[in-house]
C-alpha positions as CSV (number, residue, x, y, z in Angstrom):
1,X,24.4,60.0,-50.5
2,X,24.0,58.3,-53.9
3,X,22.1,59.6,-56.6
4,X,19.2,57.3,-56.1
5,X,19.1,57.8,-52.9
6,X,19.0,61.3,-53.3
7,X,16.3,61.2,-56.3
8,X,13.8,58.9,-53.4
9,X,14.4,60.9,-50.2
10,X,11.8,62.6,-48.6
11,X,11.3,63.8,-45.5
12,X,7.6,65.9,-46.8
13,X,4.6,65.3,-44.8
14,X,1.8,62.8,-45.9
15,X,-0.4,65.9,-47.3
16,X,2.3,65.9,-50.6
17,X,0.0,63.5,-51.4
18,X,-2.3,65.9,-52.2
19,X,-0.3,67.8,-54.9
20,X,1.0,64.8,-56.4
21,X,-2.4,63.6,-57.0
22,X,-4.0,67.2,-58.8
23,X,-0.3,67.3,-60.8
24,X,-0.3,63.5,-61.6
25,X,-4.0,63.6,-62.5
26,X,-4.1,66.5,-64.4
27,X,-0.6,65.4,-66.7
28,X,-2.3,61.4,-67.3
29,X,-5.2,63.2,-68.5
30,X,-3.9,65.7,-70.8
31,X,-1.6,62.9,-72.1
32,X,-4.3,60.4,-73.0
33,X,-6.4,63.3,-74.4
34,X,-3.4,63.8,-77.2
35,X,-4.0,60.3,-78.3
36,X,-8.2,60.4,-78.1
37,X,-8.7,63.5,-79.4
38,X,-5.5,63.8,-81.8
39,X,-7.0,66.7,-84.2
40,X,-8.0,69.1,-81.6
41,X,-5.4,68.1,-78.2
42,X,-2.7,65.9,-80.2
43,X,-0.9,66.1,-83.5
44,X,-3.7,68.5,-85.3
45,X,-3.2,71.0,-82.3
46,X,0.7,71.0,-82.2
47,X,0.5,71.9,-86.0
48,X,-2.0,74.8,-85.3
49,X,0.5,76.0,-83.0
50,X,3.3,76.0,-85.1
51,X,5.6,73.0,-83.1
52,X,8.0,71.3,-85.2
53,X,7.8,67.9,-86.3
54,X,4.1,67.4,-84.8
55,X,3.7,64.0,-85.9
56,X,6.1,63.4,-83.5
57,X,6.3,65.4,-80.8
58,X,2.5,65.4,-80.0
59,X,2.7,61.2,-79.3
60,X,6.2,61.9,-77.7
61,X,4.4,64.4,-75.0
62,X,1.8,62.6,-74.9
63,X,3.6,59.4,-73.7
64,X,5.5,61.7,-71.4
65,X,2.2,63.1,-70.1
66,X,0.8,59.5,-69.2
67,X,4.3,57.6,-67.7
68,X,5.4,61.1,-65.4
69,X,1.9,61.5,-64.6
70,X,1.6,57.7,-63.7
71,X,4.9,58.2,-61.7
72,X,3.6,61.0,-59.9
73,X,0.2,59.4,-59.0
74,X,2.0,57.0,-57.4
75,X,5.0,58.7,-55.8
76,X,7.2,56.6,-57.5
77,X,11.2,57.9,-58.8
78,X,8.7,61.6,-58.2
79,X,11.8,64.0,-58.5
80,X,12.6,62.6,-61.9
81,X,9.6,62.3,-62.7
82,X,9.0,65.8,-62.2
83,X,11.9,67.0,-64.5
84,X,10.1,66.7,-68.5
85,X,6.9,67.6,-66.9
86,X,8.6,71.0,-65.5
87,X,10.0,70.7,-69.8
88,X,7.0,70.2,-70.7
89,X,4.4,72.7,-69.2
90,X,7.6,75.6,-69.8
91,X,7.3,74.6,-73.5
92,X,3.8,74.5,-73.2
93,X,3.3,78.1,-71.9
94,X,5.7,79.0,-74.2
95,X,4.5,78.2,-77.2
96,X,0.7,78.9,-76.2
97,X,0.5,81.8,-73.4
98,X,3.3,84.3,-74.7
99,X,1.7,84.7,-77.9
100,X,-1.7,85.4,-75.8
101,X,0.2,88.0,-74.0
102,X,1.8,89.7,-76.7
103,X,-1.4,89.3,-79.3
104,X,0.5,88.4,-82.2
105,X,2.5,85.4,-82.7
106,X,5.9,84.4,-81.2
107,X,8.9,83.1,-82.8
108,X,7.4,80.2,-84.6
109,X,4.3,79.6,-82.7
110,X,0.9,81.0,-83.8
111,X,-1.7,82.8,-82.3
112,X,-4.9,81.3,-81.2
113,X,-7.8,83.1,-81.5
114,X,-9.7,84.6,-78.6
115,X,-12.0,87.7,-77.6
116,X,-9.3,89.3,-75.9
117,X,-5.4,89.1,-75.5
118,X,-2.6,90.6,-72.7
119,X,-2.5,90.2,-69.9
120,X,-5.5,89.4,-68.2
121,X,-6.4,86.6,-71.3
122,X,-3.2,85.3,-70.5
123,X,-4.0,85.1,-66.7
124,X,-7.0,83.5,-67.6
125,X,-5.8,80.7,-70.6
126,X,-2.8,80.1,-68.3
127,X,-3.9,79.2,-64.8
128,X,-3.7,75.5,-65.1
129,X,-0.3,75.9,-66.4
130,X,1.1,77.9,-63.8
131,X,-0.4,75.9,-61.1
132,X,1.3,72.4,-63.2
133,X,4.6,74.0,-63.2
134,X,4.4,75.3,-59.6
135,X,3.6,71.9,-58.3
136,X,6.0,69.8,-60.4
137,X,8.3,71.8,-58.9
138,X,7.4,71.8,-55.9
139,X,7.9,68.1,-56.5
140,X,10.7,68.3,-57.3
141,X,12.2,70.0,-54.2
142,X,10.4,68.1,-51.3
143,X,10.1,64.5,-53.3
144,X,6.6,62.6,-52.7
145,X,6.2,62.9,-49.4
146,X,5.4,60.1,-46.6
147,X,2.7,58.6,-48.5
148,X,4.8,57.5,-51.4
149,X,6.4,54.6,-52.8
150,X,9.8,56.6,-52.9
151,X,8.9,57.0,-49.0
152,X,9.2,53.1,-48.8
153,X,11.9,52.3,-51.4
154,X,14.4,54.5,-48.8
155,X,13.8,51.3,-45.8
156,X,17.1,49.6,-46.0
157,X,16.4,46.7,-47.7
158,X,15.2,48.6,-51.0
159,X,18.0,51.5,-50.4
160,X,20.4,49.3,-52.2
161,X,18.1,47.8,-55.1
162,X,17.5,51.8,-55.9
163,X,21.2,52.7,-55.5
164,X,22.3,49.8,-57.9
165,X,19.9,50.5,-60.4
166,X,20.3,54.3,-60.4
């Protein structure tokens, strides 16, 4: 089996569908938040946090956010779509939850400031994360499912326009 053919095959039920939408959704949103709200979701926040070269980064994830999302959405090249999304949210929780959990800041990210930190804060500010990277990685390992447009690129008449262009 060729790469492409192994990035579009799925053999998941039609209820994927389902994940792919809340991960999809949730990453186009985010993404198109960085560029409406750029002081508080965008460049402004990535500076507060301490990520390097914010002027670029936040429009870079923020483009990632909106074209992996799209992908998602529609089950389309899913699996790789899935890969700088799984980046992404580990990076995220990185650089946002471990500070929360430890209640001081963390390598060169900063601490934002909350009531409470540990544990339980982190369990709180973090759930959205941890259900992002769970189900891009769930994507990852079962692909979009039946309801997908990877679903009907694997007919044989699209198997070999995927396999030449991956």
């Amino acid at each position: 089996m060729s790469f492409g053919s192994r990035v579009i095959a799925t053999s998941a039920p039609r209820s994927v569908i389902l994940v792919r939408l809340i991960v999809g959704a949730v990453f186009l949103s985010e993404g198109i938040q960085k560029f409406l709200f750029p002081g508080d979701l965008g460049v402004g926040r990535f500076i507060k946090i301490g990520i390097p070269a914010a002027q670029v980064m936040a429009p870079f994830v923020g483009v990632i956010e909106i074209v992996c999302g799209t992908l998602i959405i529609l089950g389309l090249l899913t699996r790789l779509a899935a890969v700088p999304l799984i980046i992404d949210i580990s990076v995220a929780i990185l650089s946002t939850k471990i500070p929360i959990l430890l209640g001081h800041g963390f390598w060169r990210f900063s601490l934002s400031k909350l009531p409470t930190y540990g544990f339980w804060s982190t369990a709180h500010e973090a759930r959205v994360d941890y259900a992002m990277l769970l189900g891009s990685i769930f994507l990852l390992i079962v692909g979009a499912g039946a309801w997908s447009i990877d679903a009907g690129l694997r007919q044989e008449r699209f198997a070999r326009i995927v396999e030449f262009i991956c």
